[in-house]
C-alpha positions as CSV (number, residue, x, y, z in Angstrom):
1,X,7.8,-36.7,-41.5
2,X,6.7,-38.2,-44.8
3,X,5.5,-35.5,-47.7
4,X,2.9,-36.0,-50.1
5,X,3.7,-35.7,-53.6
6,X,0.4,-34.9,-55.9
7,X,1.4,-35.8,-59.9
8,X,-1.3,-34.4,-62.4
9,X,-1.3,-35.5,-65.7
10,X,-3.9,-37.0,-68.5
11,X,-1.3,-39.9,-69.9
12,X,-2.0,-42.9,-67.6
13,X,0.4,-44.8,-69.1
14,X,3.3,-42.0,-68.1
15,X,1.5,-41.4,-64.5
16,X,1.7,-44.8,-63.6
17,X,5.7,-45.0,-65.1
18,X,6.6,-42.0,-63.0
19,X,5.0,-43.2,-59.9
20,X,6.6,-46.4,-60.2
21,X,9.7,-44.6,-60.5
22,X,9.7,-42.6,-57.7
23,X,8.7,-45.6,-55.4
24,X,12.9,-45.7,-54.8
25,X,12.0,-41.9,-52.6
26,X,10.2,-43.4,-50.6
27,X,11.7,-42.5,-47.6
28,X,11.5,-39.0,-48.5
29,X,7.8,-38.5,-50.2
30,X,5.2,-40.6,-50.9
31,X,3.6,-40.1,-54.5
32,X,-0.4,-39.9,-54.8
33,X,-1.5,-39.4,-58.8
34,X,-4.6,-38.0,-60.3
35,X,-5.7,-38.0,-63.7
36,X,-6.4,-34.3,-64.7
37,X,-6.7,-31.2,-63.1
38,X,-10.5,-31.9,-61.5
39,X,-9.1,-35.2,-59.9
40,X,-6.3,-32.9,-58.6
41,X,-8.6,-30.8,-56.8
42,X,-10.3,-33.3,-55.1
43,X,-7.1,-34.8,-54.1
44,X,-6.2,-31.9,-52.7
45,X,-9.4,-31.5,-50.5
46,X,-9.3,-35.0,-49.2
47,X,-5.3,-35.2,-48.6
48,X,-2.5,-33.2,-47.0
49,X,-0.3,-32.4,-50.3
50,X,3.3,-30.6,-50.1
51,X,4.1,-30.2,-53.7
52,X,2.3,-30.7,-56.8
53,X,4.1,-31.8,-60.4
54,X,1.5,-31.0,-62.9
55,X,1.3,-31.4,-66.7
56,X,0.1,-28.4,-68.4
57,X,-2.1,-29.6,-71.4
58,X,-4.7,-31.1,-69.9
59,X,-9.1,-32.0,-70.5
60,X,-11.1,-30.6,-68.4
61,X,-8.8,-28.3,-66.1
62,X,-5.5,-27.5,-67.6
63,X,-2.3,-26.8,-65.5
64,X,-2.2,-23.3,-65.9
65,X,-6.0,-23.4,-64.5
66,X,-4.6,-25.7,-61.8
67,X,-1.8,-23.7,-60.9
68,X,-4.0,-20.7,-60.3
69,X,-6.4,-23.0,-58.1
70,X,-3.4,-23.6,-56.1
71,X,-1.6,-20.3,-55.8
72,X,-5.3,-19.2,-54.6
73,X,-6.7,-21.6,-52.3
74,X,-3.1,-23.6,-51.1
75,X,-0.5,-20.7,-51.6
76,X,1.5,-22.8,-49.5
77,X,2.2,-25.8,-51.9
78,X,5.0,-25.6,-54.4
79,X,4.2,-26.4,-57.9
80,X,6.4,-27.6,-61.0
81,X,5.2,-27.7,-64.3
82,X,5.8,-30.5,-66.5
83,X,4.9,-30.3,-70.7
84,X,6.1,-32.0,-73.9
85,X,5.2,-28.4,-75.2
86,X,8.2,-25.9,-74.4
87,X,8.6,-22.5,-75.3
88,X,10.7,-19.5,-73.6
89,X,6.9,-18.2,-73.8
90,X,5.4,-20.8,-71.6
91,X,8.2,-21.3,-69.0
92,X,7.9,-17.8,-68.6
93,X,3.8,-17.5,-67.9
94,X,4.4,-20.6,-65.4
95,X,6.9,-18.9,-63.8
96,X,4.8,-15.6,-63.6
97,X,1.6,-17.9,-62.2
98,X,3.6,-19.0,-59.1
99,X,5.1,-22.3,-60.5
100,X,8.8,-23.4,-58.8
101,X,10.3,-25.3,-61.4
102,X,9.4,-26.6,-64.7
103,X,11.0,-30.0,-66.7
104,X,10.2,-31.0,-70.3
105,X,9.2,-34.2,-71.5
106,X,10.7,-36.7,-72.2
107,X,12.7,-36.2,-68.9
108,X,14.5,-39.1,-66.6
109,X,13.2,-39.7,-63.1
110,X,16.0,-38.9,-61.5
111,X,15.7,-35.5,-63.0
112,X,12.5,-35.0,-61.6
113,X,13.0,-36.3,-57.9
114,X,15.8,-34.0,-57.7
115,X,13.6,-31.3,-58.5
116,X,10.8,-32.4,-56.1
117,X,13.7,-32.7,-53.2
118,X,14.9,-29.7,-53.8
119,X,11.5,-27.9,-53.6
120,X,10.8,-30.1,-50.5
121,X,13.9,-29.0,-49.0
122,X,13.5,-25.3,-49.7
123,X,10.0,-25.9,-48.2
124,X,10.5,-26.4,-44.8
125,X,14.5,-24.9,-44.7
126,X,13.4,-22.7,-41.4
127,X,13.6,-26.3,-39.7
128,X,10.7,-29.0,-37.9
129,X,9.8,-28.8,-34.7
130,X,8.3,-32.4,-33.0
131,X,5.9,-32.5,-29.9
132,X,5.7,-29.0,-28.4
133,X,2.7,-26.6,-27.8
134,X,2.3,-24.2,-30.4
135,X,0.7,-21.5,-28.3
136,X,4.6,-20.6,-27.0
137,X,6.3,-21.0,-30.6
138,X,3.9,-18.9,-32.2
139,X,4.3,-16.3,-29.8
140,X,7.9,-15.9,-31.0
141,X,7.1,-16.0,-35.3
142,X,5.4,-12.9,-33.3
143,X,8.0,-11.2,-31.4
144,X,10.5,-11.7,-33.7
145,X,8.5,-10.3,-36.9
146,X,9.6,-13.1,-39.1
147,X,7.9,-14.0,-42.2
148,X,7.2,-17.9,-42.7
149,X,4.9,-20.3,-43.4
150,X,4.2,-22.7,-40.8
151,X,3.0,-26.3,-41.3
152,X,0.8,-27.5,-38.1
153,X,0.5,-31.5,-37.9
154,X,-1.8,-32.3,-34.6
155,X,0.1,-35.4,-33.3
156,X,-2.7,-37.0,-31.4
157,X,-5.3,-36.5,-34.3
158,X,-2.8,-36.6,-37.2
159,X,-4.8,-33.5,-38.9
160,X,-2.9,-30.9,-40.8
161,X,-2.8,-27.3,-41.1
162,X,-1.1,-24.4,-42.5
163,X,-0.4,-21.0,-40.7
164,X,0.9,-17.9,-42.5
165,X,3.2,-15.4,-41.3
166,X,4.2,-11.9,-42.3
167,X,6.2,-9.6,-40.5
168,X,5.3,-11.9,-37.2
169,X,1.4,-11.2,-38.2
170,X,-1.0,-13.8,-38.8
171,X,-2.1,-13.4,-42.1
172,X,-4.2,-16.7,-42.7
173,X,-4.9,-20.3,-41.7
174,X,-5.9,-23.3,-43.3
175,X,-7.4,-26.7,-42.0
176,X,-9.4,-29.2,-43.1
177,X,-11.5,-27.1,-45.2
178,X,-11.3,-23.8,-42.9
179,X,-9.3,-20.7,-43.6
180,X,-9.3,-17.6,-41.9
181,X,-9.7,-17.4,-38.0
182,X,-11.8,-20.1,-37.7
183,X,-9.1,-22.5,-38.9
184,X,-6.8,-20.9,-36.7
185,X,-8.8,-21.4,-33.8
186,X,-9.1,-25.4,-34.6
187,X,-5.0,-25.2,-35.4
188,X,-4.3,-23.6,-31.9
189,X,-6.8,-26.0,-30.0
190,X,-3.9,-29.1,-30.8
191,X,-2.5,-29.7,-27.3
192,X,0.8,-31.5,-28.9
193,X,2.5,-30.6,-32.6
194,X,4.9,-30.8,-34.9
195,X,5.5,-28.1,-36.9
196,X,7.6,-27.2,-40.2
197,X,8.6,-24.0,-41.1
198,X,9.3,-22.3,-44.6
199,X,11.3,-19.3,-44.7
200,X,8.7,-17.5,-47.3
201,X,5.2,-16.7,-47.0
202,X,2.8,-16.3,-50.6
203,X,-0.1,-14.7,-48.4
204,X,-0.2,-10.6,-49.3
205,X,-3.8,-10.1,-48.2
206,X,-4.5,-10.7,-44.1
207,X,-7.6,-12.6,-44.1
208,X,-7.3,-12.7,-39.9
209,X,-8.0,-9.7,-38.1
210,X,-6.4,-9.6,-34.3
211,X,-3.2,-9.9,-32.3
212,X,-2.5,-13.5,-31.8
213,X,-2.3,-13.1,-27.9
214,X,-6.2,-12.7,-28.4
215,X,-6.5,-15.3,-31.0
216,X,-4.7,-17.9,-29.1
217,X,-6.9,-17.2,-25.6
218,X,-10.0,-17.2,-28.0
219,X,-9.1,-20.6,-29.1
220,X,-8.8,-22.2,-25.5
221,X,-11.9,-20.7,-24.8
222,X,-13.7,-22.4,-27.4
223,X,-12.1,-25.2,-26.8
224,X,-12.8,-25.6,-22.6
225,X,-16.6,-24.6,-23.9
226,X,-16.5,-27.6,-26.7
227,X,-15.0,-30.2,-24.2
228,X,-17.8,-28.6,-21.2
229,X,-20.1,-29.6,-24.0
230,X,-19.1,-33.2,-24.9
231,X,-19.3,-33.7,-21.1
232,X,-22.9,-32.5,-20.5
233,X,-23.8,-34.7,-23.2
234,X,-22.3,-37.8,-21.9
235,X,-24.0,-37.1,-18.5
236,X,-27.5,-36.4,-20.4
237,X,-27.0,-40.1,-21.6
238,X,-26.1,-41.7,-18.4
239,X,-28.0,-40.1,-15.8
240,X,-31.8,-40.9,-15.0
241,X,-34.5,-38.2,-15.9
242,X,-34.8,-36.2,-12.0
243,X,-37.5,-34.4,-10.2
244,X,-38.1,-31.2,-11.0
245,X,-35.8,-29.1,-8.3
246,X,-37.0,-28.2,-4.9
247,X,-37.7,-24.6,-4.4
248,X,-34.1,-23.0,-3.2
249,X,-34.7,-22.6,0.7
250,X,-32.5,-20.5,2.5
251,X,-29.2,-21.8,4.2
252,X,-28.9,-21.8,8.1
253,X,-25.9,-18.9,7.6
254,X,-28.1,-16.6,5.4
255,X,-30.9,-17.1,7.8
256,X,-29.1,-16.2,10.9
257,X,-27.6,-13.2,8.6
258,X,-31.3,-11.9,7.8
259,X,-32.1,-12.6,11.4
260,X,-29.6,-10.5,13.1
261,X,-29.6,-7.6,10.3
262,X,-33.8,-7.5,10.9
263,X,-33.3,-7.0,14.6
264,X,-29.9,-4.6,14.9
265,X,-29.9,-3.3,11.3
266,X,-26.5,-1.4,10.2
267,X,-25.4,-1.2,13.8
268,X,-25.0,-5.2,13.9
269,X,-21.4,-4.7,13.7
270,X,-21.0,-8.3,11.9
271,X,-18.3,-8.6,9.5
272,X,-18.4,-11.4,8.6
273,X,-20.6,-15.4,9.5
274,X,-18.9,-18.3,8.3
275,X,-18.1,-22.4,9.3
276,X,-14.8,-23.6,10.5
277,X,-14.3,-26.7,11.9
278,X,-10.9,-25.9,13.3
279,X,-13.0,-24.7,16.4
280,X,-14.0,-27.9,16.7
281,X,-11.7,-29.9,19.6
282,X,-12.2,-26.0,21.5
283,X,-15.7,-26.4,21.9
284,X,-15.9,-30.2,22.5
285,X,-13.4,-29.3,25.2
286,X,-16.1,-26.7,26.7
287,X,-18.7,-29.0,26.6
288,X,-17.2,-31.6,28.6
289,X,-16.2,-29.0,31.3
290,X,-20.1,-28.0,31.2
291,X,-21.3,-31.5,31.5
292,X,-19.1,-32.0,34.5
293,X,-20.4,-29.0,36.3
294,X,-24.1,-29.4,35.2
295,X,-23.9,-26.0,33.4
296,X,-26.1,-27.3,31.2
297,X,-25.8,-27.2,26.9
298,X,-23.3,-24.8,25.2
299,X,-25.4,-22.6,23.2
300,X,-22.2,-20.3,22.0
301,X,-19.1,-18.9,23.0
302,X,-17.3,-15.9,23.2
303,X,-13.7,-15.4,22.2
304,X,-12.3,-11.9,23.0
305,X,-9.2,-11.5,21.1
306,X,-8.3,-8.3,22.7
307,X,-7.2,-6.6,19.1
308,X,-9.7,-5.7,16.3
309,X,-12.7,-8.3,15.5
310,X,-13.7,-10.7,18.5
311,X,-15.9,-13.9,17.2
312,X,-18.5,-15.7,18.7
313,X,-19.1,-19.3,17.9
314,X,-22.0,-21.6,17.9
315,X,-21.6,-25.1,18.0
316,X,-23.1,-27.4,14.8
317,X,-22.7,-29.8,12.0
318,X,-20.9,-30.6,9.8
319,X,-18.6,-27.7,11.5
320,X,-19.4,-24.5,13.9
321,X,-20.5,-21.6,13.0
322,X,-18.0,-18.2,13.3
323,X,-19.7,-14.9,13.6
324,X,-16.7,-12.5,13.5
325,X,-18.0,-8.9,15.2
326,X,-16.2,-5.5,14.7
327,X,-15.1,-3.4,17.9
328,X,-18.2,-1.4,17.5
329,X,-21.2,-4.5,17.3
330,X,-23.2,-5.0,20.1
331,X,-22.0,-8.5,21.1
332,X,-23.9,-8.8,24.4
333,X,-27.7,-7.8,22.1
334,X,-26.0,-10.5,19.4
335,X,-25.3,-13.3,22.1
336,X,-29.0,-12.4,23.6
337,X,-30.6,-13.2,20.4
338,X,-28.4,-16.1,19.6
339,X,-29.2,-17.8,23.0
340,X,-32.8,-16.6,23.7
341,X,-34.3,-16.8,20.4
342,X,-32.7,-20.5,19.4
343,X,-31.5,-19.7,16.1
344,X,-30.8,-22.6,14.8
345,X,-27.4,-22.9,12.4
């Protein structure tokens, strides 16, 4: 996976020499410049950076200004400082504001790639992990208490992200202009990732509050909601505006429920009224026997199982009805009202 390399400085001349220079690494980082330290930020709003090389005198926003910028807002990216300026004094203050490594000018490109490799390399020495879910991996940073920083890059969407680990506690996230929970949520809705992982983690404050279990559940929930969402929309735009609904009426099983429960109240004995159709070839069977012998229609049928429940069936579409009685129900009074009053299922 390809890094981004951000190089700050105000000498156009030397920006454009150094990024030409560096074009010979491109296997290993690709090189985007900016002009002073404002450019920089946008840069680093609008683009996934790794490391930033940043002069320190500067207009506008000087390095030390843009190296504070970066410790706070993108703890995660390395930063080496590079000045024609060099004192013990200085190396020491960059070091103290969170800088990785720091080269005078005049300095050979070679020099400074090294550097950038090194801090590259140092970046993501926990290893890189390609196409898995990170619902699973992340559930280990947990278990195992480690302390990292995790690159995210969603491989269908090609969006990055930045998690931050401490002690296997999430302590912030970062995506696409999101920190906090809410850009762990959007990391942990990516179905398929790759991740990087750097042995450190420059977060002391927890900005998320919450096991990850919770955090992770949270996030598919959001996400079956947004996708429930985008597909109510799409039907609003294909379907043709309907009738207002037709007042609910009640089915033919809730009628015959309310029918029998008016007449034998609690002493119904009914468990249970359902449709089955694997009574179906039974039935059929009955009513050719009761053609044959004139015995008329089959208005229901009685199947004594000889054990608990006994059911008695009424014959209908799309499938028959079941009404399964305790031991206790008053199946004659039930089959009485079933036959004699019609009730239609």
């Amino acid at each position: 996976m390809i890094k981004n390399v951000l190089i700050v400085d105000d000498d156009q001349e030397m920006l454009l020499s150094v990024k030409e220079g560096l074009e010979k690494y491109d296997e290993t980082f690709s090189v985007i410049i900016a002009g002073d330290g404002e450019v920089a930020v946008d840069k680093l709003r609008s683009d996934p950076v790794s490391l930033v090389v940043t002069d320190l005198k500067m207009p506008r926003m000087n390095g030390f200004t843009l190296l504070a910028h970066i410790i706070e807002h993108y703890p995660d990216i390395p930063v080496i400082i590079i000045t024609a300026y060099s004192t013990p004094e200085m190396e020491k203050q960059a070091r103290l504001g969170g800088a990785v490594g720091y080269i005078e000018k005049p300095f050979m490109i070679e020099d400074l790639a090294r550097k950038i490799v090194s801090a590259l390399r140092q970046e993501s020495e926990g290893g890189t992990l390609h196409g898995i879910s990170s619902g699973t991996f992340l559930q280990l940073i947990e278990m195992e208490q480690k302390t990292c920083t995790i690159r995210v890059v969603d491989r269908s969407s090609e969006k990055k992200g930045v998690l931050f680990f401490r002690k296997g506690e999430l302590m912030d996230a970062r995506v696409n202009g999101l920190s906090g929970v809410d850009a762990a949520y959007k990391i942990f809705s990516w179905d398929e990732v790759n991740l990087s992982i750097q042995n450190s983690c420059q977060k002391q404050d927890k900005k998320i509050v919450g096991d990850l279990q919770g955090i992770l559940l949270e996030a598919m929930r959001l996400k079956d909601e947004a996708n429930v969402e985008v597909e109510q929309v799409e039907t609003l735009e294909v379907t043709e505006p309907e009738a207002p609904p037709a007042p609910p009426t009640a089915t033919p099983i809730a009628a015959l429920r309310k029918r029998l429960q008016d007449d034998l109240g609690q002493r119904s004995g009914v468990d249970d009224i359902y449709q089955d159709s694997s009574w179906d070839s039974l039935l059929r069977q009955v009513e050719e026997m009761g053609d044959l012998l004139n015995a008329g229609r089959l208005r229901a049928g009685y199947v004594d199982r000889r054990a608990g429940t006994d059911l008695i069936l009424l014959p209908g579409t799309p499938a028959p009805t079941v009404i399964s009685v305790n031991p206790r129900g008053p199946k004659d009074r039930i089959l009485q009202i079933l036959v004699n009053e019609e009730i239609s299922t």
